[in-house]
Residue, then its C-alpha position, 0 to 999 in steps of 0.5 A: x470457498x471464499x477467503x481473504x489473504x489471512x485465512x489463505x495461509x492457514x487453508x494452504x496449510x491443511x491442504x492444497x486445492x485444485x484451483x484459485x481465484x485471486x482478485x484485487x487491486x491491491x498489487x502487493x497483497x494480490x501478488x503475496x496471496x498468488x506467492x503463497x499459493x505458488x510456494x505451495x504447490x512447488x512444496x507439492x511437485x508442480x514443478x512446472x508452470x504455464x502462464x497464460x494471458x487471457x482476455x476477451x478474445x483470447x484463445x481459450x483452446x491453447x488453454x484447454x490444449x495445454x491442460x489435455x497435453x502431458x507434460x515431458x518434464x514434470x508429473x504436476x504442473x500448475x497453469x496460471x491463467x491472467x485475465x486483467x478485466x475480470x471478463x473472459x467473455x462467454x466463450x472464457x467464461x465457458x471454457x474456465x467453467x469446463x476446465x475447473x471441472x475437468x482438472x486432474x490431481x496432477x493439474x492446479x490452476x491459478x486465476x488472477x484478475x483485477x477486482x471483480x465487479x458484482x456480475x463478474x462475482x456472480x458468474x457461473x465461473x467463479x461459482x465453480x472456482x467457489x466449488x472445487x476450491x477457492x476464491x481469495x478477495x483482496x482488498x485495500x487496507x482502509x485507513x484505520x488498519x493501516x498502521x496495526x498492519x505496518x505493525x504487523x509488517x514490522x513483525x513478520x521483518x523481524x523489526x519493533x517500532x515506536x507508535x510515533x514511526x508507525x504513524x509517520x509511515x502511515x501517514x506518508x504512504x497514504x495506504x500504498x502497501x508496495x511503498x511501505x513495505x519498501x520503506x520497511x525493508x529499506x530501514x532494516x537494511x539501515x538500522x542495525x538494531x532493528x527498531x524504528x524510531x520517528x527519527x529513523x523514518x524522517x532521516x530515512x525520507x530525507x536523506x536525498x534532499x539537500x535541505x533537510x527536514x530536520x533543518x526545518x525543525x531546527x530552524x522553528x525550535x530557534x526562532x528563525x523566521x527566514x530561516x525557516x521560510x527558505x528551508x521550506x521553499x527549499x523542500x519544496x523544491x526538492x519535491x519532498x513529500x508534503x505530508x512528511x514536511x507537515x510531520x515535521x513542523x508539527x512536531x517541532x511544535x509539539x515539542x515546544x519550538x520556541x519562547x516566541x511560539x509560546x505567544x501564539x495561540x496553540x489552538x491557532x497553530x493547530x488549526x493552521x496544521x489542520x487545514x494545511x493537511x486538507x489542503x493536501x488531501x484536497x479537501x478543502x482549497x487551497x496551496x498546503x504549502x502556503x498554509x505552511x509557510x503561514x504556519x512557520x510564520x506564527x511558529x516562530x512569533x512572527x505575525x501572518x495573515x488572518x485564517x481565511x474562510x474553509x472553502x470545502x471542494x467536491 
């Protein structure tokens, strides 16, 4: 059978199967799927574990020794066979065919690899894995359920958050799970009562750097041109995150910064954050910082250079 990280959960739960294939580039995904898979076995008395790390070349009769010898320590082992590339070759291929379905109840297998490419998927080997148990996929979470998933994150952590923090956290892990479950796991840790504001998450980033970007909100909502200019060089300098820097300015607007910004165009303001956020995704030319400088110029009523003509790159 095939299944994804969800409905591995709910299938370990009706039974434990002979083997398993986990897939993915995902790390933080792919390691939880083998977690599950391990806990469960444990729970059935595999108490003992091989790792095996395989790739073309590999010795596959130590694997096939290893699965034909008992063991002295425990009745129901489980051995995890690691094969990065996805490609045991023809004679691994040949080996895992045979040892899937030569394994015993006391016997379970675990397979991990990369992401698999369209011929590996059609391998007689992972038509056997298919056949005697299961094959988990593992893929990147896109862009449009990465904050339901943070969501969910919160959840599982025992943790509630504003849709304002979800986005916050989206938008500066840029969809790396292993660095949004740490930022998760680091505020509970800070907040003692469990909910996460846009507030919690931008003190939670900045806390390091010497020019904060609350100083950078602040430095707008006053008006403060130089002030402004400086603190932004200073983050800059300090290497904090660009899409955490934007965030901030774009709330200091949204709020109403000053009298002065007033005089400004919001639309003109709003296409200055715009093109700044490309410019860091590298979607179109262009310094991001610069374009914030610009930005927190016209923020604060000071006048700044015309907008320049989109140069789209790639």
């Amino acid at each position: 059978m095939k299944l994804n990280p969800d409905s591995l959960a709910r299938q370990l739960a009706e039974r434990l199967l002979p083997v398993y294939l986990v897939s993915g580039d995902e790390p933080l995904l792919a390691g939880e799927a083998a977690d599950a898979v391990r806990e469960r076995a444990r729970a059935a008395g595999f108490t003992e574990r091989e790792v095996h790390f395989m790739d073309r070349g590999g010795d596959w009769d130590a694997v096939r020794s290893s699965l034909a010898t008992l063991s002295l320590f425990a009745a129901r082992r489980s051995i995890e066979v690691r094969l990065p590339s996805g490609k045991p070759g023809v004679t691994g291929a040949r080996a895992l065919v045979g040892i899937i379905e030569s394994l015993s109840e006391d016997t379970l297998l675990l397979i991990l690899t990369g992401r698999l490419d369209r011929d590996a998927q059609a391998s007689e080997w992972v038509r056997a894995v298919e056949s005697r148990g299961a094959w988990v996929s593992v893929w990147p979470i896109p862009g449009e359920r990465l904050v339901p998933w943070l969501e969910a994150r919160c959840r599982r952590l025992g943790l509630t958050a504003d849709a304002e923090a979800l986005a916050l956290l989206a938008e500066r892990t840029q969809g790396n799970l292993l660095a949004a479950r740490q930022e998760l796991e680091k505020l509970r840790l800070l907040l003692p009562e469990r909910h996460i504001s846009a507030q919690a998450v931008l003190a939670s980033a900045a806390d390091s750097a010497r020019f904060d970007v609350n100083e950078l909100g602040a430095a707008l909502a006053s008006a403060d041109a130089p002030r402004a200019v400086r603190v932004l060089g200073g983050l800059r300098a300090e290497g904090v995150e660009l899409p955490l820097v934007l965030w901030a300015v774009v709330r200091a607007l949204r709020e109403g910064a000053s009298g002065r910004a007033r005089a400004v165009p919001a639309a003109r303001l709003t296409e200055r954050a715009l093109r700044a956020d490309a410019m860091a995704k590298g979607r179109i030319a262009g310094d991001a910082w610069d374009e914030l400088a610009l930005l927190s110029l016209e923020a604060c009523g000071r006048p700044a250079l015309p907008l320049a003509a989109t140069l789209v790159t790639g």
